[in-house]
C-alpha positions as CSV (number, residue, x, y, z in Angstrom):
1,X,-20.6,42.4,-39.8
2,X,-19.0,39.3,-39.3
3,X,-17.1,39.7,-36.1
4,X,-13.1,39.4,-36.1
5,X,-13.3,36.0,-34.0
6,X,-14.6,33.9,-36.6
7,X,-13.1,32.8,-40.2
8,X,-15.8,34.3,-42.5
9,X,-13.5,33.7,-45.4
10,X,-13.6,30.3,-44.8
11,X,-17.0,29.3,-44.4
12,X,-18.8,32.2,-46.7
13,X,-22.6,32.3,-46.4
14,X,-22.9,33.6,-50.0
15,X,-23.7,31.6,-52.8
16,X,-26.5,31.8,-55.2
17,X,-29.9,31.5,-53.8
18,X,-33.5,32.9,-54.3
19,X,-32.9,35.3,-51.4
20,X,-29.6,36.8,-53.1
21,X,-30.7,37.1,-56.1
22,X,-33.9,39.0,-55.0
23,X,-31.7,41.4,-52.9
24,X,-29.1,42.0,-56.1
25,X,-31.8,42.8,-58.4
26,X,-33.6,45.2,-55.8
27,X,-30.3,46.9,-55.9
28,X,-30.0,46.8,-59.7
29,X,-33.2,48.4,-60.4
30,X,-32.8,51.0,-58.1
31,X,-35.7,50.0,-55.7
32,X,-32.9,50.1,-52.4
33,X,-29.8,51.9,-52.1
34,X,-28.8,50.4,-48.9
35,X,-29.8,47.0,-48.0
36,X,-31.0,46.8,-44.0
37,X,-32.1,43.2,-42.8
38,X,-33.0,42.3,-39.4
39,X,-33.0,39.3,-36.8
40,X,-36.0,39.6,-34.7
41,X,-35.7,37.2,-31.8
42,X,-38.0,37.3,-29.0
43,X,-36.5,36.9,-25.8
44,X,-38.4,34.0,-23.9
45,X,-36.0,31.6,-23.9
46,X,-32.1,30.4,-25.5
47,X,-31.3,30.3,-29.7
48,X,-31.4,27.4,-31.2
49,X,-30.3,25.9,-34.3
50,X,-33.0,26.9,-36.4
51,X,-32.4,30.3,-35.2
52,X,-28.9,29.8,-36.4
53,X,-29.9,29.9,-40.5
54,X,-31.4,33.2,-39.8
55,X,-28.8,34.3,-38.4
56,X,-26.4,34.1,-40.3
57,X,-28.9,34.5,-43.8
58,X,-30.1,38.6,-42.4
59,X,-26.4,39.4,-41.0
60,X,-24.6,37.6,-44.2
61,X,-26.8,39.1,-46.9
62,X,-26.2,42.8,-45.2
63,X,-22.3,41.6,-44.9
64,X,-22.2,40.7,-48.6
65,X,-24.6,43.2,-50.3
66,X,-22.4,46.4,-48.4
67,X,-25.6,46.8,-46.1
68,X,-26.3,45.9,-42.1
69,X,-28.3,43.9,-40.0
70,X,-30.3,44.8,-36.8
71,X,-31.1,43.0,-33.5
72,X,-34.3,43.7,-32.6
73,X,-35.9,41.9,-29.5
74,X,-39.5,41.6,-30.5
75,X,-40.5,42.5,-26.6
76,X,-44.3,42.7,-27.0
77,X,-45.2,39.9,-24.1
78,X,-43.7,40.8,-20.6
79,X,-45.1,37.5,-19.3
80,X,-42.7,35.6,-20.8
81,X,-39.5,37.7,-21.2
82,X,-36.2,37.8,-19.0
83,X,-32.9,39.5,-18.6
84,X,-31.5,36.2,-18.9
85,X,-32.6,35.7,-22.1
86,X,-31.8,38.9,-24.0
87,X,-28.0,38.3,-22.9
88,X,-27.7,34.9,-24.2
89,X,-29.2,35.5,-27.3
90,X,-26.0,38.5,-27.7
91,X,-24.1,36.0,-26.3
92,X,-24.9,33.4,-29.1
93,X,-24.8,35.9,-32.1
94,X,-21.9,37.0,-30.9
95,X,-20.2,33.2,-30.8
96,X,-21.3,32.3,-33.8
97,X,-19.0,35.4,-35.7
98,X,-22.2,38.3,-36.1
99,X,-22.2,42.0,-34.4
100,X,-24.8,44.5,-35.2
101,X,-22.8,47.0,-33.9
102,X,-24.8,50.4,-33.1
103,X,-28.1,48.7,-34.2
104,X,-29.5,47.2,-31.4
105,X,-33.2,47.7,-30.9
106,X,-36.2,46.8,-29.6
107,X,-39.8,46.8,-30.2
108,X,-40.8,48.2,-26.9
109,X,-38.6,51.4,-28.4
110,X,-41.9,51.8,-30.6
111,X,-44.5,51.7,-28.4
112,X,-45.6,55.2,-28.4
113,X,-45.8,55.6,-32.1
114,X,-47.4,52.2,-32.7
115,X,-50.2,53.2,-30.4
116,X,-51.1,56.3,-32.1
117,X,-51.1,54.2,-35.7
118,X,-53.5,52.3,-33.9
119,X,-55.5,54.9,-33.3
120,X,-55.0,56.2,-36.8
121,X,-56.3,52.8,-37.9
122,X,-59.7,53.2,-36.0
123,X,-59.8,57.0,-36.8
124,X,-59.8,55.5,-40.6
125,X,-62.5,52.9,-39.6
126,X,-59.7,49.9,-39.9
127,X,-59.7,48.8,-36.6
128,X,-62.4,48.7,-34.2
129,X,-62.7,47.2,-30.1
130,X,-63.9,44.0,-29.4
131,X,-65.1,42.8,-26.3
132,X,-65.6,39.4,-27.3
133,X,-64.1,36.7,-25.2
134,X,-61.3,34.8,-26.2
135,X,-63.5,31.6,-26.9
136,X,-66.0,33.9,-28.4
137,X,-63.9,34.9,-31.0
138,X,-62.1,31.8,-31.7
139,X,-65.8,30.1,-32.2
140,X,-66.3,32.8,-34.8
141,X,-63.2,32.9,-37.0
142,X,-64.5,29.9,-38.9
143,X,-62.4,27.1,-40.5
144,X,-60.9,26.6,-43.7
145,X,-63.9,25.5,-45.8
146,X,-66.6,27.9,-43.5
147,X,-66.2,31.9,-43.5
148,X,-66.0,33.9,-39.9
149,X,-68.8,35.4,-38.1
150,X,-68.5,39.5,-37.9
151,X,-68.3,40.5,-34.3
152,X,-71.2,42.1,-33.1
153,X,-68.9,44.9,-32.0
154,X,-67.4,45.4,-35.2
155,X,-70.0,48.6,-36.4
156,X,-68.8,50.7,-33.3
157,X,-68.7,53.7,-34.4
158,X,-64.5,55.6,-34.7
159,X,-65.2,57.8,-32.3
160,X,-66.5,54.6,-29.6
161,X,-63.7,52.8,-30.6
162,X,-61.1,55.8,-30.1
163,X,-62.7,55.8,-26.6
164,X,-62.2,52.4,-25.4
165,X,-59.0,51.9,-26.7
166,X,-57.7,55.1,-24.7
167,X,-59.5,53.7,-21.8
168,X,-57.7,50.3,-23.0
169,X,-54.4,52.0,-22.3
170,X,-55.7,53.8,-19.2
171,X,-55.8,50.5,-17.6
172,X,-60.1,50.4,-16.8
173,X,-60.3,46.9,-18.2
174,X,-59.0,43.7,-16.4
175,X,-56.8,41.2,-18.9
176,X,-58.7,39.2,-21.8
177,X,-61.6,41.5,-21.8
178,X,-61.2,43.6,-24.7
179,X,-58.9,43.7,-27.9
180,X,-58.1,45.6,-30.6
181,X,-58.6,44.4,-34.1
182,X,-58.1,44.9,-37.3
183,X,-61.2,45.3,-39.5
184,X,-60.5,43.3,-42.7
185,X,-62.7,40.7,-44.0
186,X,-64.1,37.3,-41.8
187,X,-64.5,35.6,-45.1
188,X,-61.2,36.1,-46.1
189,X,-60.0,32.8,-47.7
190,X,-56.5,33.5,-45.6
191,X,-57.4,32.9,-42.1
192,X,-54.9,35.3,-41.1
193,X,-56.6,38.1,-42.6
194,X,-60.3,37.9,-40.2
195,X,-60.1,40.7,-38.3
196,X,-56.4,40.1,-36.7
197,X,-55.5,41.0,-33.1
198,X,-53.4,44.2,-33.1
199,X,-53.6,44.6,-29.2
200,X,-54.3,43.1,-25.9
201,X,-54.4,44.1,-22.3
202,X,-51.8,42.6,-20.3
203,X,-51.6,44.0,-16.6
204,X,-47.8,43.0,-16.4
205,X,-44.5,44.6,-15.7
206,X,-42.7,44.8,-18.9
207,X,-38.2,44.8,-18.2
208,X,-37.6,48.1,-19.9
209,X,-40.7,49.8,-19.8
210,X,-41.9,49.2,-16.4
211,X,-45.8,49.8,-15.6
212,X,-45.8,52.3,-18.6
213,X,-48.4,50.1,-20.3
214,X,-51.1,48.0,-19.3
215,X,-52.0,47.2,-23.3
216,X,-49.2,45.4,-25.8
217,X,-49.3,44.9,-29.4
218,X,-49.4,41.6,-31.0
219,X,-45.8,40.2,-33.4
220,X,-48.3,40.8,-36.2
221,X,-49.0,44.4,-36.1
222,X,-45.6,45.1,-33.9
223,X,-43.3,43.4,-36.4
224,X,-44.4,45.3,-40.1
225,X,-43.9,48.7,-38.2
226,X,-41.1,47.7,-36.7
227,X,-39.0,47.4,-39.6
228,X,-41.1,50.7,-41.2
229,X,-39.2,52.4,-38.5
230,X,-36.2,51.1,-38.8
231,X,-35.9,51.0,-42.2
232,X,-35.4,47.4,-43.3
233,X,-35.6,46.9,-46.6
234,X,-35.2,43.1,-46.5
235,X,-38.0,41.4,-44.1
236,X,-36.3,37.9,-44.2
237,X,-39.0,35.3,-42.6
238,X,-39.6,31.4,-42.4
239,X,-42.3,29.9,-44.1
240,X,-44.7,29.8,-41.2
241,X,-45.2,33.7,-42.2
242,X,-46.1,33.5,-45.8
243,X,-49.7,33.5,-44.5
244,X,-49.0,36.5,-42.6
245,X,-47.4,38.8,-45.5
246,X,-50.8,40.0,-46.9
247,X,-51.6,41.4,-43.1
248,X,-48.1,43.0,-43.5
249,X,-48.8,44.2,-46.5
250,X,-52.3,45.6,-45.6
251,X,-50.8,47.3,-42.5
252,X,-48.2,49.0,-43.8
253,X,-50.7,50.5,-47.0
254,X,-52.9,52.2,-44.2
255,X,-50.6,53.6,-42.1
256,X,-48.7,56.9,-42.7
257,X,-45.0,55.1,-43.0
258,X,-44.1,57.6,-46.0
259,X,-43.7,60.2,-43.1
260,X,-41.1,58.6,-41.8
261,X,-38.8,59.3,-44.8
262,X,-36.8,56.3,-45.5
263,X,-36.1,55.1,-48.7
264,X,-37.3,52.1,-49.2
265,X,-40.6,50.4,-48.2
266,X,-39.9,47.2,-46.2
267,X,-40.9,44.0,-47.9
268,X,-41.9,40.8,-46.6
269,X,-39.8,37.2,-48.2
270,X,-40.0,33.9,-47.0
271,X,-37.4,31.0,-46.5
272,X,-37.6,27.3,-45.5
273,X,-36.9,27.2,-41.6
274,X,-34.4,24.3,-40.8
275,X,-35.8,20.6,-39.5
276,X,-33.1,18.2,-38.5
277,X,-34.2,15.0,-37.5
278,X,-34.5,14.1,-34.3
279,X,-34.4,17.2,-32.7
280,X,-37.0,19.2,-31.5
281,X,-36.8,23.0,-32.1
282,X,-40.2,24.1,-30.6
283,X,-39.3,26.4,-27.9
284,X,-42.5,25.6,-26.5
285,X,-41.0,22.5,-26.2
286,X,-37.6,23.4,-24.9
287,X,-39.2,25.1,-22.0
288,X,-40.6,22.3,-20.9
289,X,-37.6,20.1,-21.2
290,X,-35.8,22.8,-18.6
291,X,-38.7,23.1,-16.5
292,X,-39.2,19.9,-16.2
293,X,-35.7,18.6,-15.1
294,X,-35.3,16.5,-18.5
295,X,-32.1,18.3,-19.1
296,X,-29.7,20.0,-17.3
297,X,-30.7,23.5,-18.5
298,X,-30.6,25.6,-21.6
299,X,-27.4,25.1,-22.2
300,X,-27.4,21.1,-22.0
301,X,-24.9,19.9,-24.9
302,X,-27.9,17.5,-25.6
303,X,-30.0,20.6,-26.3
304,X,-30.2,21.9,-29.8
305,X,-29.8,25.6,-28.0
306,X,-26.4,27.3,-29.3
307,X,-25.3,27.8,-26.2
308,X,-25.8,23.6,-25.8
309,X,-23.3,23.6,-28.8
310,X,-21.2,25.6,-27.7
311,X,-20.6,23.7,-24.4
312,X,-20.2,20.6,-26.4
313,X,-17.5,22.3,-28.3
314,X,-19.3,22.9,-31.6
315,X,-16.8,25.3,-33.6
316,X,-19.2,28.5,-34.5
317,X,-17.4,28.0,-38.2
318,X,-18.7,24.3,-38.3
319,X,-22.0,25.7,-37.8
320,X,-21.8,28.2,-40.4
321,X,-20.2,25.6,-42.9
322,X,-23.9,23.5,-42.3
323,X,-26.1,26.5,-42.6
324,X,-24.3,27.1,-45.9
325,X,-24.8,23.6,-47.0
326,X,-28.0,22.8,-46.5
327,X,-28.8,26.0,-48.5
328,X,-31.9,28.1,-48.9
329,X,-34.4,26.8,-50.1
330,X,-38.5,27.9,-50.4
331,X,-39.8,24.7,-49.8
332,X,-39.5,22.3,-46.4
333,X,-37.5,19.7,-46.1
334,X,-35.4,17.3,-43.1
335,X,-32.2,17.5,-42.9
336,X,-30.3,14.0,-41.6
337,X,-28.5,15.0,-38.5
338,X,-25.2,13.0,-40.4
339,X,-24.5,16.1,-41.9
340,X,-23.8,18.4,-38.9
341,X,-21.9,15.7,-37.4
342,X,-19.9,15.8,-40.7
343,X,-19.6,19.1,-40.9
344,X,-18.5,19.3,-37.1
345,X,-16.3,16.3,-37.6
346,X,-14.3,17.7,-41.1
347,X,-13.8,21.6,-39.6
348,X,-11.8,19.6,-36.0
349,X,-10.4,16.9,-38.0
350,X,-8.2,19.7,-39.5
351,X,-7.9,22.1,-37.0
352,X,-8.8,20.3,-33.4
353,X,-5.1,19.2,-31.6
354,X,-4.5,15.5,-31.0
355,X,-4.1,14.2,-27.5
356,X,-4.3,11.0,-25.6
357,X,-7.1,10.0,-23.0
358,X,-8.3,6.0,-21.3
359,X,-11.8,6.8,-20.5
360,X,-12.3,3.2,-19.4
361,X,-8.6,2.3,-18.6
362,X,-7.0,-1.1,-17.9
363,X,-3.8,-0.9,-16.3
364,X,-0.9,-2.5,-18.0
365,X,2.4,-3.2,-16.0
366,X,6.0,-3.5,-18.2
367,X,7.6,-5.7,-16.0
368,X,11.1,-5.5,-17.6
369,X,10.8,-1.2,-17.8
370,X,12.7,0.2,-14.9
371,X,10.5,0.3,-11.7
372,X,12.2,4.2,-11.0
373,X,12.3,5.4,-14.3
374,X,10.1,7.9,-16.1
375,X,11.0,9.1,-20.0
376,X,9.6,11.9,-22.2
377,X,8.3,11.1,-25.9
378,X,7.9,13.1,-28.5
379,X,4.3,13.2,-29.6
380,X,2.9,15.5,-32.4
381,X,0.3,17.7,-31.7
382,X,-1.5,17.1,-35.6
383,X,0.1,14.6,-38.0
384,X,-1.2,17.3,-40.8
385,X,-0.3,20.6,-39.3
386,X,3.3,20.7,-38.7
387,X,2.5,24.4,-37.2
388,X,1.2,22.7,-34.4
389,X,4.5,21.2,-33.0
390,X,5.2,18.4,-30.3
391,X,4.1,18.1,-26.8
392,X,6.1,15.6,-24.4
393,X,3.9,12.6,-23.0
394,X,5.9,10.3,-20.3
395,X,6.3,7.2,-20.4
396,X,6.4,4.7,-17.3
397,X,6.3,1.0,-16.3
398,X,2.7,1.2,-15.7
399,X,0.4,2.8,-17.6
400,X,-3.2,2.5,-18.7
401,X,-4.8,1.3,-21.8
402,X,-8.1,1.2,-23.0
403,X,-10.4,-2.1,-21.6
404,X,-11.9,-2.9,-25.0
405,X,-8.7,-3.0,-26.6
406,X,-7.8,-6.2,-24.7
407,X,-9.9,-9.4,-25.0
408,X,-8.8,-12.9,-23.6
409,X,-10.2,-15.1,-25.9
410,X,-9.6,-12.9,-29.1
411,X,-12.3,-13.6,-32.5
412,X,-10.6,-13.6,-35.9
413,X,-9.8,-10.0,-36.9
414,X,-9.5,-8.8,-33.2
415,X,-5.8,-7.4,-33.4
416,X,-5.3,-5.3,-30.7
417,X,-4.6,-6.6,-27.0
418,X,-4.0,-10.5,-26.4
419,X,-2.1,-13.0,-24.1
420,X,0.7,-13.3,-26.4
421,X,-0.1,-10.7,-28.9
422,X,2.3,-7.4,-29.3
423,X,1.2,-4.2,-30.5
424,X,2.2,-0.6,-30.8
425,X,1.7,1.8,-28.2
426,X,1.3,5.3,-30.3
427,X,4.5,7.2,-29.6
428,X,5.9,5.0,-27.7
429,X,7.4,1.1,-27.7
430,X,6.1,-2.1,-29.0
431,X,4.4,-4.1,-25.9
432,X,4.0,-7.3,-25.7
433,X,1.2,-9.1,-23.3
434,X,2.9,-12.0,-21.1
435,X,0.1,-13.0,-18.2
436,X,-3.6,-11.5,-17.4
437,X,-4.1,-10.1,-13.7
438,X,-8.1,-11.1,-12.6
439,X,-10.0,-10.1,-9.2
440,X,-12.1,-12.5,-7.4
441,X,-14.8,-12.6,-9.5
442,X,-12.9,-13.6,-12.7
443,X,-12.9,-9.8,-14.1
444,X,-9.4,-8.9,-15.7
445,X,-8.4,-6.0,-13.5
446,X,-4.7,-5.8,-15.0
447,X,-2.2,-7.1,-17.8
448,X,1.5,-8.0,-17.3
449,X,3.3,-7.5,-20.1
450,X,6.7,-7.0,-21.6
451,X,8.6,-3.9,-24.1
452,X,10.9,-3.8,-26.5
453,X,13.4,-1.4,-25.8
454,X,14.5,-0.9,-29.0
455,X,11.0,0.3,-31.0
456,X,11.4,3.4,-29.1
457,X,9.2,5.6,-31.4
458,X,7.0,2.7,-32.0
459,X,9.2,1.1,-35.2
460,X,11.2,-2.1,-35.3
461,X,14.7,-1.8,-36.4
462,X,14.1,-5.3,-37.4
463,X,11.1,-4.3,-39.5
464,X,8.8,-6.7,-38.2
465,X,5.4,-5.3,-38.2
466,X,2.0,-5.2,-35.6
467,X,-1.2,-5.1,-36.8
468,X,-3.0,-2.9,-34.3
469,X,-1.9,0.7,-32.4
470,X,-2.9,1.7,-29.3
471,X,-3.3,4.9,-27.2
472,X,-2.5,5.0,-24.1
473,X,-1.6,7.2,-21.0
474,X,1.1,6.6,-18.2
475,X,0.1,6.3,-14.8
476,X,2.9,8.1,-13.4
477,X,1.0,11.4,-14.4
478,X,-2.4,10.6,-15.7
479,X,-5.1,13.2,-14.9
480,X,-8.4,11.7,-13.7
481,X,-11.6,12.9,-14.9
482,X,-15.3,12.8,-16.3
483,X,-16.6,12.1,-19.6
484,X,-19.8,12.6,-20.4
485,X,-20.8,11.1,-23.8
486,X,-24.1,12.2,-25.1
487,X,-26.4,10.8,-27.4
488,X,-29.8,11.7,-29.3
489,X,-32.0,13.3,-26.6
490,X,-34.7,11.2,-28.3
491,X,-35.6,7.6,-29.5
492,X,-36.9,8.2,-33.2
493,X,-36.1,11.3,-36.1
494,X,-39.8,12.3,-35.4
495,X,-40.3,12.9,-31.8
496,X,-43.8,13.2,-30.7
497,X,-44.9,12.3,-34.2
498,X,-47.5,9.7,-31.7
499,X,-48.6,12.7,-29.4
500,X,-46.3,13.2,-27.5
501,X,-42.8,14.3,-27.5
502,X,-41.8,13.3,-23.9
503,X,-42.5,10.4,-24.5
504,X,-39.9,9.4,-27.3
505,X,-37.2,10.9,-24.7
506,X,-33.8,8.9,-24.6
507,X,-33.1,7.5,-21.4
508,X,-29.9,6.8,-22.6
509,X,-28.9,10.1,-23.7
510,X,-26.3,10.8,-21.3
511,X,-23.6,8.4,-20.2
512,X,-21.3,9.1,-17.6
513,X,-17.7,8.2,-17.1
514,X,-15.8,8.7,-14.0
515,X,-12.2,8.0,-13.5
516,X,-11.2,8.1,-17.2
517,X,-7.1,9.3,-17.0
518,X,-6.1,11.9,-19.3
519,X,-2.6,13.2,-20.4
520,X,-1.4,15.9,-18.2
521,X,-1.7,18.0,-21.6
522,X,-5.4,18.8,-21.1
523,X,-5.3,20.4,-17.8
524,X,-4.9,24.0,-19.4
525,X,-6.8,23.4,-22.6
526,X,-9.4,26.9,-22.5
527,X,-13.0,26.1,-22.3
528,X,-15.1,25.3,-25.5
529,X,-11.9,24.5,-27.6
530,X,-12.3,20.6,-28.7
531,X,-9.3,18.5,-28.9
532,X,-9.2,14.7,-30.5
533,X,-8.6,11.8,-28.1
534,X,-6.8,10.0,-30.4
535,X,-9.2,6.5,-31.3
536,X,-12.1,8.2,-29.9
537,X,-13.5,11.3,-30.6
538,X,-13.5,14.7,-30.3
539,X,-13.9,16.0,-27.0
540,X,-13.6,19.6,-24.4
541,X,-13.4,20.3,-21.1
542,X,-16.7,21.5,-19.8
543,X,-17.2,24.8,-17.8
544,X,-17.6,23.1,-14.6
545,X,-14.1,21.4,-15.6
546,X,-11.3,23.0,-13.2
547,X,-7.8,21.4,-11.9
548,X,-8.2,18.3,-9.6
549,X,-11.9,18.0,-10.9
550,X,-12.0,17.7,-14.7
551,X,-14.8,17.5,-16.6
552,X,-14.8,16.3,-20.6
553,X,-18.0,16.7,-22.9
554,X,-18.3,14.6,-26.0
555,X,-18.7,17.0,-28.9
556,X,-18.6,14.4,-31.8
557,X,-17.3,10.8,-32.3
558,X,-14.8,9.6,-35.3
559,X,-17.4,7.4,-37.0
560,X,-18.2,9.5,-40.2
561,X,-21.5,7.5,-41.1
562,X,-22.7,10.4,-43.8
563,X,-20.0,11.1,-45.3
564,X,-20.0,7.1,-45.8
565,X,-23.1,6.9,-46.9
566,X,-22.9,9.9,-49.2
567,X,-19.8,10.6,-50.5
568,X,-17.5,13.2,-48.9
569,X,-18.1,15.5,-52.0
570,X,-21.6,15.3,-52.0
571,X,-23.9,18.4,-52.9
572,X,-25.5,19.5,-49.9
573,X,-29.1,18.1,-50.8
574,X,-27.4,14.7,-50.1
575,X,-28.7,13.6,-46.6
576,X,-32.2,15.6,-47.1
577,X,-35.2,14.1,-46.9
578,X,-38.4,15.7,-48.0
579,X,-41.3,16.4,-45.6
């Protein structure tokens, strides 16, 4: 179900892993036919990268193993869901290559018949009411090394029970009054498993079900019959869940799921979730960052979000390519945030088109190029794709290089820009600086220089040789803009690892540069696609970028400190570090 917009061939999501090998000796034993996976988001707030591995492990096992993949919004708390959210997170599985096609669901599609296994559960005597308080019952569930206290409402007789959760659904009670739970075991040495939540009341208007219900079930009990219904065979979870499985399990032994007739009985399988450091995936956390003004909103590019990738002009194959290489894995680990970059940084390097752009120009006049002239050079559009072709940049007798490739008073092994120094201008001539323009204050504000008409190209027919090129763009037609070059959103690769997360914020995270020029090239390059400024970086215009007003995000800078530090054929595991 990878969609026709993205490369799958390229960036496969198969492999060998635990997962796989589970799934192809299910098949080989007969215990599925079909192999059905899900990805079960709820939708109270944006994707982020985490979300991203189980994405693409539930929709690229079904893709490999001939099966599908469902989207199921887990839309059991109306408090906290939107519209907005349930059409980005489509939005973002679509962008990074997934479609589920007809299998779109929801839990709230399930409401009716999870409420009457709830009442099959108390019929049974499994589940009982409780009109504890919240505090009541968290004082009673014990700790790891002390056993639970039984409810004194836990001997209610079936028929009491059957009562009060009807009158539950009938809306009599106010919220936090009563709940239903399940009747397992307080002294259970997995916490989980003392008498679990299976409902709650929540007076509140849910988006697709109205004021049809006043009482919603919890993930726990919502999320096992979920996938009954639907059929998964495959439950694919992070490791947060392994505690839950023997509630899944217990669940799905007591209610009537054979009557549903599908083929297979789901089962439960845990995977290490993704931890990058230095970024915080807590959505918790990411509310608060929106809410709070800290960012610009969910799609920030200095968010982890997808759709804060995307706007920083993250190919959805680079992402796929990192997913695949940090692997899957059943125990934790932290994964240096080097490797993305690298990933990001090797997918444009071969595929990203090369352009020209000063973000903090320095305005060199050729005093001995024609004051009325203008000329178009050649300039190729990838020096490793000849598919790519050759734009035209013009050349003028004043144009704008970058500030920090001049210095006055050059150190040894400076070799760009000097009084007396010539250098190549990339495409274009060999320039030659002759006298240094400065402002009141002493601030160099332009050069004065000279060209060699004869380098045309950038080489000497003499063969005499310059130790440093330059980009550059010519003031006759340069296109002014904004750069914004972002940074870590925080200060250290464990934020909050003192308390508190806001507090290790960046205040240096953003950086904004106005009146950068940029060839006239960029004007029509399509949202989200990245290009290289040549020396610089890879970059792409930003949504609010329009004619007359452009707007460049930073998606990733040319320094390539992992692969450095790695090797550029390292396994994956390289750049990990263990929790």
């Amino acid at each position: 179900m990878v969609s026709d917009t993205t490369a799958a061939a390229e960036t496969p999501e198969g492999g060998r892993d635990f997962i796989r090998d589970i799934i192809a000796q299910d098949l080989a034993q007969g215990r599925v036919q079909t192999v059905v996976t899900r990805f079960p988001p709820e939708p109270n707030g944006y994707l982020h990268i985490g979300h991203a591995k189980s994405i693409c492990l539930n929709f690229g096992v079904a893709e490999e193993f001939a099966g599908r993949c469902h989207l199921r919004f887990d839309d059991t708390n109306p408090t906290r869901e939107e519209q907005e959210f349930i059409d980005a997170i489509q939005r973002d599985v679509r962008w990074l290559g997934f479609d589920w096609g007809d299998n779109l669901f929801h839990a709230s599609d399930y409401f009716e018949q999870l409420y009457a296994w709830a009442e099959h559960l108390i019929a049974s005597g499994d589940a009982y009411v409780d009109d504890q308080s919240p505090d009541e019952m968290r004082a009673a569930r014990g700790t790891l090394t002390e056993p639970g206290r039984n409810s004194p409402f836990r001997d209610r007789s079936p028929a009491e029970n059957l009562a009060l959760f009807r009158a539950m659904r009938a809306g009599e009670f106010p919220n936090g009054t009563r709940v239903l739970r399940a009747k397992i075991d307080m002294a259970a040495g997995n916490m989980t498993m003392r008498d679990p939540t299976l409902y709650r009341i929540l007076h509140a208007t849910h988006p697709r079900t109205g004021d049809a219900w006043c009482i919603y079930p919890t993930y726990d009990y919502a999320h096992g019959q979920s996938d009954a219904i639907e059929g998964i065979t495959h439950s694919l979870c992070t490791l947060e869940f392994e505690d839950h499985r023997p509630l899944y399990d217990w669940l799905l032994d007591r209610l009537p799921i054979a009557a549903l007739g599908k083929p297979a009985r789901p089962r439960q399988y845990e995977f290490a979730r993704l931890n990058i450091a230095g970024l915080v995936l807590s959505k918790r956390a990411l509310t608060r960052l929106v809410a709070g003004g800290h960012v610009a909103g969910w799609d920030d590019p200095r968010m982890p979000t997808l759709a804060g990738l995307r706007r920083r002009g993250v190919p959805p194959e680079a992402l796929r390519e990192f997913i695949r290489r940090v692997g899957m894995a059943r125990a934790n680990s932290v994964v240096d945030p080097a490797l993305f970059d690298f990933t990001t940084r090797e997918l444009l390097n071969r595929t990203a088109p090369r352009r020209m752009a000063v973000l903090r120009p320095l305005r060199v006049i050729i005093e001995n190029y024609p004051a009325d002239q203008t000329e178009a050079l050649p300039a190729v559009n990838h020096p490793d794709d000849p598919e790519q072709g050759v734009r035209e940049v013009t050349f003028s007798r004043e144009i704008y290089v970058e500030h920090d490739d001049f210095m006055e008073a050059p150190p040894k092994k400076f070799f760009r820009l000097a009084p007396g120094r010539e250098v190549r201008l990339r495409y274009g001539y060999f320039i030659t600086c002759r006298d240094v323009v400065k402002d009141e204050a002493g601030d160099v504000i332009a050069l004065r220089c000279t060209y060699d008409p004869a380098t045309r190209g950038g080489n000497a027919p003499d063969g005499r040789k310059v130790q440093a090129t330059l980009h550059w763009v010519s003031a006759a037609d340069a296109l002014p803009a904004e750069v914004r070059l972002y940074n870590p959103l925080f200060t250290r690769p464990d934020p909050g690892a003192d308390g508190d997360v806001f507090a290790d914020l960046n205040p240096d995270s953003l950086e904004v540069l106005t009146g950068c020029m940029l060839e006239p090239n960029l004007v029509v390059l399509p949202e989200g696609i990245a290009v290289q400024f040549e020396r610089l970086g890879y970059f792409c215009p930003d949504p609010e970028s329009r004619p007359g007003a452009l707007v460049f995000n930073r998606t990733v800078g040319l320094r390539d400190s992992w692969a450095k530090e790695s090797g550029r054929n390292a396994p994956p595991s390289v750049g990990k570090v263990k929790k």
